[in-house]
Structure formats: structure tokens, C-alpha cells
Residue frames as qw, qx, qy, qz and C-alpha x, y, z in Angstrom:
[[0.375, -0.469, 0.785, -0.154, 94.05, 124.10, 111.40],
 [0.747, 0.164, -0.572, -0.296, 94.20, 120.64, 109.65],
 [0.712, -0.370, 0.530, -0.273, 93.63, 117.40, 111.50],
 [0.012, 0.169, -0.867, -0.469, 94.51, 113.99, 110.65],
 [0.562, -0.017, -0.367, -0.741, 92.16, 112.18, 108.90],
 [0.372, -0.166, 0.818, -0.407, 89.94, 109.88, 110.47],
 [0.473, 0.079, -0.721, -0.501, 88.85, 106.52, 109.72],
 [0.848, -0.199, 0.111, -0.479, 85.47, 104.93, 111.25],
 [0.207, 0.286, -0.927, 0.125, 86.47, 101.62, 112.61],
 [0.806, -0.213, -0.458, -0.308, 84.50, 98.42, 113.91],
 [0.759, -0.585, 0.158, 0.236, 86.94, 97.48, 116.80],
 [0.017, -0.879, 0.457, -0.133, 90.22, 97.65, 118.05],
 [0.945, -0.232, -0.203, 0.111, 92.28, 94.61, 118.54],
 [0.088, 0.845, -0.471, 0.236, 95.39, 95.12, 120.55],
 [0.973, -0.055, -0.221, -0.039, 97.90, 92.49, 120.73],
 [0.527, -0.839, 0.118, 0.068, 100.13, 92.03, 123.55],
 [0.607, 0.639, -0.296, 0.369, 103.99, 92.78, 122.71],
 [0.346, -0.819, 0.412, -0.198, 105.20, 92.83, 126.16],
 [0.365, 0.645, -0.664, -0.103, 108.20, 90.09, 126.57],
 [0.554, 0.060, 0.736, -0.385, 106.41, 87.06, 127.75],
 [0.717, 0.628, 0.173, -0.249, 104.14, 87.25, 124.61],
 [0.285, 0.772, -0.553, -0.131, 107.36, 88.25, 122.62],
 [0.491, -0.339, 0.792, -0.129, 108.91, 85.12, 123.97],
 [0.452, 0.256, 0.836, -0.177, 106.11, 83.32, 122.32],
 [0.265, 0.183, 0.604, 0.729, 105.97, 84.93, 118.69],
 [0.109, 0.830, 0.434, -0.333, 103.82, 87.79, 119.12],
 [0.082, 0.707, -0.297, -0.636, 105.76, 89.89, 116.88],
 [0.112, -0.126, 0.838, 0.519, 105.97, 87.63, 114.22],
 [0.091, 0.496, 0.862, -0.053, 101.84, 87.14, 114.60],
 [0.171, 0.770, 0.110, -0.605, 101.24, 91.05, 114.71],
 [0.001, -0.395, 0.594, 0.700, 103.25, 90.94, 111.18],
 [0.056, -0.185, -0.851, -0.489, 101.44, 88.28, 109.38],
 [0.208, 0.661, 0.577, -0.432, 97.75, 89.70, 111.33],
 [0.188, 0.705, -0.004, -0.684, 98.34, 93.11, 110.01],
 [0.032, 0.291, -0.615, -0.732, 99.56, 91.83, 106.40],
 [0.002, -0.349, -0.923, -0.162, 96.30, 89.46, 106.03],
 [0.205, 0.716, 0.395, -0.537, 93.92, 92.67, 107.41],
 [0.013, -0.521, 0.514, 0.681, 95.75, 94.71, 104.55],
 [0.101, 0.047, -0.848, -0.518, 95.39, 91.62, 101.70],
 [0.023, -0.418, -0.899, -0.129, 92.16, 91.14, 102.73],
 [0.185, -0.465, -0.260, -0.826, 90.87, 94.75, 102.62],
 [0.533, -0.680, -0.465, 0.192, 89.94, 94.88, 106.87],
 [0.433, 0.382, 0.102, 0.810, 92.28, 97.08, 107.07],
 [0.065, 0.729, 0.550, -0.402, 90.86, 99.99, 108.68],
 [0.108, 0.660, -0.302, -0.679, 92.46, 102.79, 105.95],
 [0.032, 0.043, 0.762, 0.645, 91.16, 100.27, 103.10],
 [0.496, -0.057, -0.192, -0.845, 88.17, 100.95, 101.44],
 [0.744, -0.205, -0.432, -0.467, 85.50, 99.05, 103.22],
 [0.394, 0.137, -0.712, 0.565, 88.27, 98.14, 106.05],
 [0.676, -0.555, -0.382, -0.299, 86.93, 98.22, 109.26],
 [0.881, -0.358, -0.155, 0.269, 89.56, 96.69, 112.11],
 [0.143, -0.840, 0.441, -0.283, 92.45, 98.71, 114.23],
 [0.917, 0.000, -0.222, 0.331, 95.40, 96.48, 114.91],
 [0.113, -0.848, 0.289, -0.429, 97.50, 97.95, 117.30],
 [0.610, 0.179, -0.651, 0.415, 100.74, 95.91, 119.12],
 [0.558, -0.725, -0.150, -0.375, 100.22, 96.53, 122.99],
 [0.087, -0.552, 0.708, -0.431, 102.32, 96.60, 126.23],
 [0.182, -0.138, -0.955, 0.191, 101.56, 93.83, 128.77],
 [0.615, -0.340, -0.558, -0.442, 98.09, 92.22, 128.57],
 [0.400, -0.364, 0.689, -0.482, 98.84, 90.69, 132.42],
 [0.982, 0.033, 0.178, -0.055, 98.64, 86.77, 130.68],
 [0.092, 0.713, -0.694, -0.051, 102.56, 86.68, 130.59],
 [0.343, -0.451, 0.823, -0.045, 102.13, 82.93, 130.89],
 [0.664, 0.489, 0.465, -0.321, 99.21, 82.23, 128.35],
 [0.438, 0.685, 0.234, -0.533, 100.46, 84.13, 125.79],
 [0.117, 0.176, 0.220, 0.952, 100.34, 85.33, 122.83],
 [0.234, 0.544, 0.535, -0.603, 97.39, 87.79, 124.69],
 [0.003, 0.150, 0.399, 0.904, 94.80, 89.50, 122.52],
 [0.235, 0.520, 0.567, -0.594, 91.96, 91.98, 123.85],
 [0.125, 0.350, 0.596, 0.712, 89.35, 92.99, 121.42],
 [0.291, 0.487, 0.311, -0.763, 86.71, 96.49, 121.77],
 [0.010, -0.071, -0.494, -0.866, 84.38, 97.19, 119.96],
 [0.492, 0.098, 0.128, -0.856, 80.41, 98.38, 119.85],
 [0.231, -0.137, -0.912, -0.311, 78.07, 96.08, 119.42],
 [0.291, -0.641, -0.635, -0.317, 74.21, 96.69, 119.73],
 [0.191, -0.857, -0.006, -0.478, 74.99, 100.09, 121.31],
 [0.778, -0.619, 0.102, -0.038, 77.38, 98.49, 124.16],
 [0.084, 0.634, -0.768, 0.025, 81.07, 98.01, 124.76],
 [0.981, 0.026, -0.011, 0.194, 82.07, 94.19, 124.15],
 [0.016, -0.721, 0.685, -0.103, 85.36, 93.27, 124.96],
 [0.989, 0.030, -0.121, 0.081, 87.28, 89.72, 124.65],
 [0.209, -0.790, 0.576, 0.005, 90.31, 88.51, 126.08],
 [0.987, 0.157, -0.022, -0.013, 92.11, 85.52, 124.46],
 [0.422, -0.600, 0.676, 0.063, 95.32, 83.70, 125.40],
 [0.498, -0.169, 0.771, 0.360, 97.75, 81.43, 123.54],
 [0.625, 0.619, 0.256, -0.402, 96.77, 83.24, 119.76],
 [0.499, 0.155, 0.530, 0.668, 98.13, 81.38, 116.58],
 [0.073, -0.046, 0.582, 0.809, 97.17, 82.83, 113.58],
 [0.093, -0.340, -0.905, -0.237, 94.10, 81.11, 112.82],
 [0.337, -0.622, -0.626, 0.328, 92.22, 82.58, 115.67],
 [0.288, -0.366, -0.040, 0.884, 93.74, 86.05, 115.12],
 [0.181, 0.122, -0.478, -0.851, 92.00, 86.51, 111.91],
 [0.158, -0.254, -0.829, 0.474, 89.17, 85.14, 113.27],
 [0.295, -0.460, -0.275, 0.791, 88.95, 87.48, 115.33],
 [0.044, -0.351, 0.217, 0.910, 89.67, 90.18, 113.13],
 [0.090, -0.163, -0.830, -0.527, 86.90, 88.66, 110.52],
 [0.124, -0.542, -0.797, 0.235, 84.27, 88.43, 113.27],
 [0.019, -0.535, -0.127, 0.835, 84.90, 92.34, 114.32],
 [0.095, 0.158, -0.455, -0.871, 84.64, 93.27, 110.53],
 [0.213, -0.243, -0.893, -0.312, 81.50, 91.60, 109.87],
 [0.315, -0.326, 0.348, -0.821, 79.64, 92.08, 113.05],
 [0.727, -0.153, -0.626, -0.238, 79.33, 88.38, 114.09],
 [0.704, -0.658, 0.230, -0.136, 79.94, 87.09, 117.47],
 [0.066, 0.718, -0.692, -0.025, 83.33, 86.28, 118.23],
 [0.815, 0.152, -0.530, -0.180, 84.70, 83.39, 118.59],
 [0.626, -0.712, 0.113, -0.298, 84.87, 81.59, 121.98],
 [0.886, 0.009, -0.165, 0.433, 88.21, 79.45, 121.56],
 [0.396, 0.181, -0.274, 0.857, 91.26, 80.85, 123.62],
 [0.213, -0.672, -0.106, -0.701, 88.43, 83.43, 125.34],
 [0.458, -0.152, -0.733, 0.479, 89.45, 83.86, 128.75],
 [0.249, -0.197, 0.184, -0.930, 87.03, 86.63, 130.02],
 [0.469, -0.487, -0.630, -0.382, 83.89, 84.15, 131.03],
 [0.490, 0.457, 0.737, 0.083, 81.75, 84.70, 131.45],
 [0.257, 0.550, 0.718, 0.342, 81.50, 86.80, 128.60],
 [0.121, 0.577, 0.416, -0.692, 80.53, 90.62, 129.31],
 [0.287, 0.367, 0.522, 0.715, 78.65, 91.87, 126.52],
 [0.187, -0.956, -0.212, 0.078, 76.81, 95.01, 128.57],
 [0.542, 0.483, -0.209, 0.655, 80.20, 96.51, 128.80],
 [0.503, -0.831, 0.071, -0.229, 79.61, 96.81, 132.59],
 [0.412, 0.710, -0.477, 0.312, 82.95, 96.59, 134.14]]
């Protein structure tokens, strides 16, 4: 039996496409995220890539948005971020921070305080 192939990832960002966000150029932001992971080798399926980009039903900030939640491991814990009203700028960010393994970045972050224990 063959599987697909799997590719180690740093986080997941999943940005909200539900029609609030849509409203408010989320689809046009997922395009130019995903081409800038891509040109800039984040990518997760490029060598050295790292980052999952993945479009998302409703976030539940239908009046913030464009939403974007971010997972990912970090000193042996789930982190998670939630950020409202994302340009561009902020998206890749984002996506820069995950790949690296800096701390995010606290504009637009609407989860304070903060959980980095990944207690729920």
C-alpha cells in the first residue's frame, strides 16, 4: 500500500474564507500569502519550507476580518494565535515568524492574553 507523502511542517496557518472575511479580500490575501510562501521557499513542499497554508471556513470574527489562526509547537507545547483585520504585511509575518521559530507577532492578535501552554 502506498501513502502520500508527507512533509514535516512548523505550523499551520488557516485563513478564514467564510463570507464576512470574503467580503473583505480574504481570497485575494490567501492568493498573494500562498504565492510569497512558494517565492520565498516557506512553502511547506519546498526544500527547507516549513509553513501549511490552508483557506478555512468561519473563524467566528465575521466583523474583524480578514481572520487568521496560527498552530504550531513551540518548546514542546501547542501555541496558537488569533488575528483579525490581516493585510498582507502581517500575513507573511506571520508566516516568517512560524518558519523561523520566533515569536509571533502581537499586532492584530486577538487571543490575550496569549496562551502559549496550549491549555485550552
Amino acid at each position: 500500500m502506498t501513502h502520500p507523502r508527507y512533509f514535516p511542517t512548523s505550523g499551520h496557518l488557516l485563513l478564514c474564507r467564510g463570507s464576512s472575511c470574503q467580503q473583505r479580500n480574504s481570497v485575494l490575501l490567501h492568493k498573494a500569502l500562498w504565492n510569497a510562501l512558494e517565492r520565498d521557499g516557506v512553502a511547506y513542499y519546498k526544500q527547507g519550507g516549513s509553513v501549511r497554508l490552508t483557506d478555512s471556513g468561519c473563524l467566528g470574527a465575521c466583523k474583524f476580518g480578514p481572520t487568521l489562526c496560527v498552530y504550531r509547537e513551540r518548546d514542546g507545547q501547542l501555541e496558537q494565535a488569533w488575528y483579525a483585520g490581516v493585510d498582507f504585511p502581517l500575513a507573511r509575518a506571520v508566516a516568517q515568524a512560524v518558519h523561523e521559530g520566533r515569536e509571533l507577532p502581537s499586532e492584530g492578535r486577538y487571543d490575550s492574553p496569549p496562551n502559549p501552554t496550549g491549555n485550552l
